[in-house]
Every structure is written in structure tokens, then in C-alpha cells.
N, C-alpha and C positions, 0 to 999 in steps of 0.2 A: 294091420291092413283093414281101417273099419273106414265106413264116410261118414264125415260131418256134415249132419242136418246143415248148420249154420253157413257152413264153407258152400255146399253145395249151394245153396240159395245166391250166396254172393256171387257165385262165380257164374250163375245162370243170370244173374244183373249185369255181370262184366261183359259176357257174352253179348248179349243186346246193345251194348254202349259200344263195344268196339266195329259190332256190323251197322252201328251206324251210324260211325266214320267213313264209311265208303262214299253212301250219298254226300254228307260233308265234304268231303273231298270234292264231289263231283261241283258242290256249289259254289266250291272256295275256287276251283282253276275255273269253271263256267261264267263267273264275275270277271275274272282276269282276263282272261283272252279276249277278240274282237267279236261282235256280235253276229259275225258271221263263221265264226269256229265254235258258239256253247253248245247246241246241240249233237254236234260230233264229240267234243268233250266231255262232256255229262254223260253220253252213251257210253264211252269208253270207261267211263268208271264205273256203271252198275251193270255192264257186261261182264266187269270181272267178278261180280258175285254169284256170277252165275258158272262161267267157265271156271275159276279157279275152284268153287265148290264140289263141281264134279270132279275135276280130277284129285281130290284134297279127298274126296269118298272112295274115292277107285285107287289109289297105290300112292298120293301124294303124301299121308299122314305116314304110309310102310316106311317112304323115304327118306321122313324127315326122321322119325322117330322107332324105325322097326331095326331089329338086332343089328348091331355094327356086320356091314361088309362092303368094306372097305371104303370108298368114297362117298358113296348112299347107306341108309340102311335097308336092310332086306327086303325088298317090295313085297315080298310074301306075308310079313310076320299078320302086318294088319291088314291087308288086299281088302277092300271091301268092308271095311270095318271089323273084320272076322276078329274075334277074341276079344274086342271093344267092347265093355258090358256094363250096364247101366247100373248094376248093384255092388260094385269091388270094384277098388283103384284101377289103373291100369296095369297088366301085370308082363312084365317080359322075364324073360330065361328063369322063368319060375321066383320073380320075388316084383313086388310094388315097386312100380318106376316112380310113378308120382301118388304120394299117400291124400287120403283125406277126401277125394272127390271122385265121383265115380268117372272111370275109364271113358265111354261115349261125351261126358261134360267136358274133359282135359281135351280130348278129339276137336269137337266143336268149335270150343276157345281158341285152339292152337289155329282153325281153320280159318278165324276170322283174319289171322294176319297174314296170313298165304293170299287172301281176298284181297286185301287193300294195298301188297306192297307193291304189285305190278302196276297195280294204278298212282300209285305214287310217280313211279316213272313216267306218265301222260304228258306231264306238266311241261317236260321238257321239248319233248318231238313235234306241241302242239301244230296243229296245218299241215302236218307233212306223213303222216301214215293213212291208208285206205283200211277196210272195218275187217278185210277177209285177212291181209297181214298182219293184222294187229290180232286178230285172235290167234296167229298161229306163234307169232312172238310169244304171247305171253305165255301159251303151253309149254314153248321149247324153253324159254326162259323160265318157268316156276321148275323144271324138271334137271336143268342144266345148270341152275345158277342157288335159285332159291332151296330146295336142298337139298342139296351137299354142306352148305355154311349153315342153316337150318339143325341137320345132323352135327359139324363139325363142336358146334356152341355149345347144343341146347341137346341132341340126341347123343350123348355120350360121346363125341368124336374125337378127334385127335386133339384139337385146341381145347375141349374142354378135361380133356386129360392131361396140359399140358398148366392149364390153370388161368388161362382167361375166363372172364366172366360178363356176361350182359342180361344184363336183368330184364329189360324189357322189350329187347330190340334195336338196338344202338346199331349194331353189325347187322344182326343177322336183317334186319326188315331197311333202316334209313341209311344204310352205307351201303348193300347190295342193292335197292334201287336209286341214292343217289349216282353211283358210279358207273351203275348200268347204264342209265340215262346219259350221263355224260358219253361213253365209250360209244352210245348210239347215234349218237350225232356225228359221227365218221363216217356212217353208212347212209344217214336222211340228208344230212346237209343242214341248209341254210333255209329257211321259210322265203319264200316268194318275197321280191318286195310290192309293195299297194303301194296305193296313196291314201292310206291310214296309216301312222303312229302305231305300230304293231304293240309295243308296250303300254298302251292304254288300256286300260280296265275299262269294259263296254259297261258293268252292271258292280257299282261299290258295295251296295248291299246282296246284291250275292256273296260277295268277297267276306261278308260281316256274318251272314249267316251260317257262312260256311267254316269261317272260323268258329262259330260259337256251339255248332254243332262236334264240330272236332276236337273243341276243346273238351264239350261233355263229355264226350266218349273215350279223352285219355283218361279221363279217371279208371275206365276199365281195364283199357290198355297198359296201365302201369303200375293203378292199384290191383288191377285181378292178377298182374303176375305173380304177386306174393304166392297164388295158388290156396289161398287159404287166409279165413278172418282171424284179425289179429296186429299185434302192432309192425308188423313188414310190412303189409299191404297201408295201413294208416301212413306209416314215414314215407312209402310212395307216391300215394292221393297228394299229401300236403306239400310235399320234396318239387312233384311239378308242378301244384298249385304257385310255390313260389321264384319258383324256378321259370315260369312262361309271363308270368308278372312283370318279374324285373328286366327281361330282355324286351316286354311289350312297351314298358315305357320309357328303358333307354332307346330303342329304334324309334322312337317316337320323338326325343329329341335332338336324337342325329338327325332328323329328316326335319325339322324343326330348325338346326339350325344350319344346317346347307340348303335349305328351298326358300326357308324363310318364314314358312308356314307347316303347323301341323297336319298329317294325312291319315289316313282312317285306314287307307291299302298297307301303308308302312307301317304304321299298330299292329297292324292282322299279323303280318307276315314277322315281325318281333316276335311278336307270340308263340307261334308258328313255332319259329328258331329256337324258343328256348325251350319248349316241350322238347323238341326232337333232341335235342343237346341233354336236357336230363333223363332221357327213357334210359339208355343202359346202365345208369348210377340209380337212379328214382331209391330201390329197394334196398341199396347198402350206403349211404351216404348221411350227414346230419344236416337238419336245414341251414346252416352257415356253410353250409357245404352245395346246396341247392342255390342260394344265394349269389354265390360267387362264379357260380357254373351260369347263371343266368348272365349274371356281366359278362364273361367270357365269351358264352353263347353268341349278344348283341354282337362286341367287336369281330371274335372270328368271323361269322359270318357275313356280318356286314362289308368283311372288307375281302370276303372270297365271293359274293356276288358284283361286287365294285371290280375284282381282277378278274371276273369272268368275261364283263364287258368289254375291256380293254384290250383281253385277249381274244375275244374275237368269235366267242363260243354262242352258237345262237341259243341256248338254255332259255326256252321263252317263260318258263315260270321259275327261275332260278333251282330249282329240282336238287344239284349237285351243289350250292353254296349253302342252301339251306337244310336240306336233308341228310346228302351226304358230307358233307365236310361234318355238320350238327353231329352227327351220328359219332363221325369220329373222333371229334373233340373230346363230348362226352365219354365215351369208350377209354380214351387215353387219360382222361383227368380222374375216371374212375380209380386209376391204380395209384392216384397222389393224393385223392381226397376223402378215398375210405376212413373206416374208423382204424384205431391203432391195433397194432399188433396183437395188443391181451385179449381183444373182443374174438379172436381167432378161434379161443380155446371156449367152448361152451362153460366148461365146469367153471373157469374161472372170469368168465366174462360179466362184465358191471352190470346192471338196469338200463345205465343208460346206451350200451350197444344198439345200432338199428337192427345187426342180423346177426348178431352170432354164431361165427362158424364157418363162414364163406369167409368174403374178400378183404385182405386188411389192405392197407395201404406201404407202399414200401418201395425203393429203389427198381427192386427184381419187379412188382408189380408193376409197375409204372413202364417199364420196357415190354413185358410180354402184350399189355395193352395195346 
């Protein structure tokens, strides 16, 4: 139960990359929508660094990660950060929950993706929520939605007792705010019509800066999950580095050859798709494995934003083709693309394993996925 100088330093770098993906965010939908919705937009995403933080200090962290009862965990265990301590891991029912990094750093880290995943959901409702609703959504929803799944995964819960696994947020962060997003448009509707092209990007280089911000910051997002330096966080970094690559330039000439012309919005949002598609495998996968989850990514997704239109769903930033469907792809390919079955057993597991010990790949896996 000691902390690593090394881990800790990294994961207070991961820290800073993944809060700031928020702004990212805020540039990548602020590009996209019309230029009379980016500062309603934009707002909405660095308001949730603010609200979800506080409630992520006051009983959000209890929830996610405080002693199993029953659907939450215990709002009491960490209330306020109580027992949260900056010199020894984190510690519940008397043993190290998470080794190697001090308790207060794993708090932080964990808070960044409470911060960003409500605002992932923006992208969808875009023109259609007022500022005093939307902050009250996203408290009921970070409390109601975010964890319980939060807990179920990552806080000991029932699924992760059962033997799913997401590494970086496949589920718990891009499948609970793509779906949410979708299910909310039952309740917002339809955006007004203009006489503007609602689907035109007012600002393409926001859309550029915004992906390049977010892309930096999955590094932390997916390399800091490993929780520690070393090679799981390395096959992470590199897992999405090639994994948002290859969905960036197959999207690229899909759009390429149904427009006729390549597009800079369609690049981003490739990219986009295939990060989200390898977060929950990032940590237990091999890059031929990253590779093909990347192609996969492009098509799924491309042709669940292609059936959203059709069907009718006003998704004004594709939110649920891209994030959450991404999410789940990823999540279910995880259990078919893992390493094999020996890499299971530490003692006897190769060099070449990404994680030893976690997730093999296997029929049974492939379904609990």
C-alpha cells in the first residue's frame, strides 16, 4: 500500500489532459452548430466543470465509488472527501482500493470524467434546452444515471462482479451519455426549423481545434486509466493513437467518395468515432486489435449516423451514432478481441500480454459484453 513517485506524477498529467477535454468539447460542438447557438453551447460545456465538480466533492465520488449499497455506493463512505488522503492509496473496508497513487489524485482523476460526460450529451439537444434546466438535468442525471453504472463497472458493482470490464469508459462515460442523449430527445423534440441548414458548421476550425484538443487529452483519458506507469498505460496511448487514425482516414474517404470531395468536419468526427470505439478495450487489447476496432468503428458508426437521419431523430451532433453506439461497439468487441486465454493467469502469462490478469477474450466474454 505505498505511492509511486512516478505513477503519481503521471496521473496528475492525465489529470490536466482529461479536464481539458471539456473546453475541447465545448470547441468541437461550438464549430458545429449555427452561429447563433456556439455561445449557448460552449457555455454548457464549461458549466459542467463547474457543477459536476461540486457535486463530484460533496457525495458524487461516495456514489460512485463509496462501499457497495446496493445500487449507489455509500454517499457516506467519502461525503466530502472525508478519508480521501493525499499520502496512501485510497482505502475502503480496511484494504487499498486502488494501489500506487494517492487517494485525493484517483478522486480528481475519476472527477474529470463525471465533468465531461454530461456534456457529451449537449451535442444532441443542441437549440432546445434553456441554462436553468440544463443545470438541473445534469445534477439529476450525474446522480440518477451516471453512478449507479459508474459504481456497477468501476466501484465494485454488480457487473463488475459479474465480469464485464471497460477500461476507459466505453459504458460507463460514451454509452451512458450517448443513450441518454438519444432517450432525451423524446422529451425536447425537434429543433425549430430556420432558414439556415441546421447541419452546417458555422465555424470548421473550431470543429479542428476542438478535435485536436480532445484528442490530446485522450491520451490521459485512456493512457491514465492504466492507473499507473508502465506498459498498460503505454498499449493504451498507442491502442488509441491507432485506433482514431484509422477511423480518421477511412471517414475521410467515405465522405470523399459519396460528396466527391474530401471534408475537414468529416476527418474530425472519424477521429472522434474511433477514439470513443477504443476507450473501453484501449488497456487490454494488441495494436492489430486497435487497428481493426478502428475500421469497425468508421462503418458502425458511419452507418448509425446515416440511420439516424432516416429515422428521423433530430441528434443535432450525432452524440448517440457516434458516442454511444462507439461506446458499444467497442465494449462488445472488447470480449472477442482481447488477448487469449493464458494471458488470464499472471504466473503463466507471455511478455507479450497487454494486461495480465483481467480480460481474455472468449465466447462467455464476448456475450457478457
Amino acid at each position: 500500500m505505498a505511492v509511486d513517485a512516478a505513477s503519481t506524477a503521471y496521473l496528475l498529467v492525465c489529470t490536466a489532459l482529461v479536464q481539458l477535454m471539456t473546453p475541447g468539447l465545448a470547441f468541437f460542438y461550438g464549430g458545429l452548430v449555427r452561429s447563433t447557438s456556439v455561445l449557448t453551447m460552449m457555455m454548457q460545456s464549461f458549466v459542467s466543470m463547474g457543477v459536476a465538480s461540486i457535486l463530484w466533492y460533496v457525495v458524487g465520488f461516495s456514489l460512485c465509488f463509496g462501499e457497495p449499497a446496493g445500487v449507489f455506493g455509500n454517499p457516506a463512505t467519502y461525503a466530502g472527501m472525508r478519508g480521501v488522503n493525499v499520502n496512501e492509496p485510497l482505502m475502503r473496508q480496511g484494504a487499498a482500493f486502488v494501489d500506487g497513487i494517492p487517494g485525493l489524485l484517483f478522486a480528481a482523476y475519476q472527477g474529470m470524467f463525471a465533468v465531461i460526460t454530461p456534456a457529451l450529451m449537449t451535442g444532441a439537444f443542441a437549440d432546445r434546452f434553456r441554462f436553468k434546466p440544463y443545470l438541473i438535468f445534469i445534477c439529476v442525471w450525474l446522480v440518477v444515471v451516471y453512478a449507479p453504472w459508474c459504481h456497477w463497472v468501476w466501484g465494485g458493482g454488480w457487473l463488475a462482479e459479474w465480469g464485464v470490464w471497460d477500461f476507459a469508459g466505453g459504458i460507463v462515460v460514451h454509452v451512458t451519455a450517448g443513450f441518454s442523449a438519444l432517450a432525451s430527445l423524446a422529451v425536447v423534440g425537434k429543433r425549430p426549423a430556420g432558414t439556415e441548414d441546421m447541419d452546417v458548421p458555422h465555424n470548421v476550425p473550431f470543429v479542428a481545434l476542438g478535435t485536436a484538443l480532445l484528442w490530446f487529452g485522450w491520451f490521459g483519458f485512456n493512457g491514465g486509466s492504466a492507473l499507473a506507469t508502465g506498459g498498460v498505460a503505454v498499449a493504451a496511448a498507442v491502442n488509441s493513437e491507432i485506433a482514431g487514425s484509422v477511423a480518421l482516414f477511412l471517414w475521410l474517404l467515405i465522405d470523399w467518395l459519396r460528396n466527391g470531395r474530401p471534408g475537414l468536419v468529416g476527418l474530425c468526427v472519424g477521429a472522434i468515432a474511433g477514439l470513443a470505439t477504443i476507450t473501453p478495450a484501449a488497456g487490454f487489447v494488441q495494436p492489430w486489435a486497435a487497428f481493426l476496432i478502428g475500421i469497425l468503428a468508421t462503418i458502425s458508426c458511419y452507418a448509425c449516423c446515416e440511420l439516424r437521419k432516416k429515422l428521423g431523430f433530430d441528434d443535432a451532433l450525432d452524440v448517440w451514432g457516434v458516442h454511444g453506439m462507439g461506446g458499444f461497439i467497442g465494449s462488445v468487441l472488447l470480449g472477442a478481441l482481447a488477448d487469449p486465454e493464458e494471458c488470464g493467469i499472471p504466473a503463466i502469462a507471455s511478455k507479450s500480454c497487454v494486461n495480465p490478469g483481467t480480460v481474455t477474450r472468449s465466447g462467455e466474454q464476448f456475450a457478457k459484453q
